[in-house]
N, C-alpha and C positions, 0 to 999 in steps of 0.2 A: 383471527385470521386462520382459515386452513390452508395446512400444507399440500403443494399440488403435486410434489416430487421432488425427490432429494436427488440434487446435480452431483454432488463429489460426497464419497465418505472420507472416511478417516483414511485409506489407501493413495485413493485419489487423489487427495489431496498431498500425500509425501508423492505421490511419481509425478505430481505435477510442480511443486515447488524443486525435487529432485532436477528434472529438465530446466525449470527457470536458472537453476542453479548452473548449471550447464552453460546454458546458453550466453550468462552472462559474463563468464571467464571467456566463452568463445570471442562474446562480440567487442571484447573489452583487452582481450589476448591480452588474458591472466589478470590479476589482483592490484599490480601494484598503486595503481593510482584512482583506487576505487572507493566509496564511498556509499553505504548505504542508511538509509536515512527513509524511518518508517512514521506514515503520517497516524497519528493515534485517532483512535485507540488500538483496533486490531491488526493496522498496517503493520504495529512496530512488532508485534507478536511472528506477525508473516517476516518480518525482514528481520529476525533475529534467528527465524529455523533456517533462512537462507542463509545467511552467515553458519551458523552451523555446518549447515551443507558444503559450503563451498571452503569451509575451512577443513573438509575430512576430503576432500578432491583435490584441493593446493598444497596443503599442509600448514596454512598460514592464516592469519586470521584476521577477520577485517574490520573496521571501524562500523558500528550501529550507531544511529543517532535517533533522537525520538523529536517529531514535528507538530508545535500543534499551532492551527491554523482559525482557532477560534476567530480573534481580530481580523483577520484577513476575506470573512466567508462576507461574502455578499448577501446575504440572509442570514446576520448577528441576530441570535435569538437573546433575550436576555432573562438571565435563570436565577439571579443573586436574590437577595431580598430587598439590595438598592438599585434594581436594574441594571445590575452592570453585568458583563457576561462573565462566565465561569472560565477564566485561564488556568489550564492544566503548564503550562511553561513548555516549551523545548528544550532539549538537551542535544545539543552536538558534541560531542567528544574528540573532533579534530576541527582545524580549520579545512574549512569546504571550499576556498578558494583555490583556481588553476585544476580540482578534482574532477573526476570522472562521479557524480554524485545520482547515485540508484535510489527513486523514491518508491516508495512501496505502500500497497495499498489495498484492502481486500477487495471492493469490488469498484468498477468504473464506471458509471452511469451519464451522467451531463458532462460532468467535464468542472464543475465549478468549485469541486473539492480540490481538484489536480491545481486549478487557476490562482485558487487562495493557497495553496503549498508552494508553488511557483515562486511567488511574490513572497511569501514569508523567506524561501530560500534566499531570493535574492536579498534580502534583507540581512541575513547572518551573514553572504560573502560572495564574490562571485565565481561561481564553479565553472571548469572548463566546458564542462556540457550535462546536461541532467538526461538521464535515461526514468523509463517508468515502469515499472514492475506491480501487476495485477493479478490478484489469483483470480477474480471472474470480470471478466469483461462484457453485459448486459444490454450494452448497446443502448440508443434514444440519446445520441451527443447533439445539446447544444451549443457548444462550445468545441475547435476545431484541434481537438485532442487525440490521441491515438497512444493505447502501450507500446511499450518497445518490443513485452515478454508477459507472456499473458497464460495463467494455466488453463484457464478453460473460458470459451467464446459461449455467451447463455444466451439467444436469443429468446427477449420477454418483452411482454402486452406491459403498456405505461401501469393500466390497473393491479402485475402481481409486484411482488418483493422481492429482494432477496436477501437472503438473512447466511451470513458468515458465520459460524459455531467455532470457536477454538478450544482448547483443552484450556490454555491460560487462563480463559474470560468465564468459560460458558460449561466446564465439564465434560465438554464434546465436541468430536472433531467432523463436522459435516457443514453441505451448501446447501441449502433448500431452497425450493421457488414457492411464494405461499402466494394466496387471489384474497385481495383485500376486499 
């Protein structure tokens, strides 16, 4: 695949999670009853620098939980050696019920990643309302989904990618659009 253009650097990418970070104390007026809860693999990495973030703006600091959504996708690919799919586990660290619960995500395309985390949530407990937090939002939903907080809107052709780089995963901090 070549790369066609890199949508956020390493900058970009902190003044855009910086704002999400913002935004979500706004629209949540403050912390207390919040909840963020990162869909793996590089959701949790994203929703762990947002907690960072909004723990150096409140002073206080917030529950991360990590979601995996394997069971849940409507395209179970199976990866094992007995056909059975590869569970990485969730981790919630509070109960998520009656919460204000932030899922996070790096980027948003169909809608069917969001749909299977949905369901897996509702599965651990039921939360007072689920909000959604995306660093790229990509557009081509089939599924009638929408972020709440979004750092950057990519309009792209169904044929390129986009590819999330974080320091945690990847050594590097950029969004690229590559033409398959």
């Amino acid at each position: 695949m070549n790369v066609k253009a890199t949508v956020l650097d390493e900058q970009a990418i902190r003044r855009a999670l910086t704002r999400i970070a913002h935004e979500i104390i706004e629209k949540n007026k403050g912390i207390e009853n919040c909840v963020l809860v990162g869909i793996k693999t590089r959701g949790i990495y994203i929703a762990k620098r947002l907690a960072e973030r909004i723990a150096q703006i409140e002073g206080n600091t917030l529950p991360v939980g990590e979601l995996d959504i394997t069971l849940y996708r409507d395209d179970l690919s199976k990866v094992t050696s007995n056909d059975e799919p590869l569970v990485k586990g969730s981790d919630i660290p509070t109960n998520i019920a009656n919460k204000n619960v932030i899922l996070v995500d790096d980027v948003l395309y169909t809608g069917r990643t969001v749909r299977a985390a949905l369901d897996a949530l509702i599965d651990i407990g039921r939360p007072e309302l689920i909000q959604l937090a995306v660093l790229v939002d990509r557009g081509h939903r089939e599924l009638p989904i929408r972020a709440d907080y979004v750092g950057k809107n990519v309009p792209t052709a169904k044929s390129e990618k986009i590819a999330v780089h974080l320091m945690e995963v990847d050594e590097k901090d950029h969004v690229s659009i590559y033409e398959k």
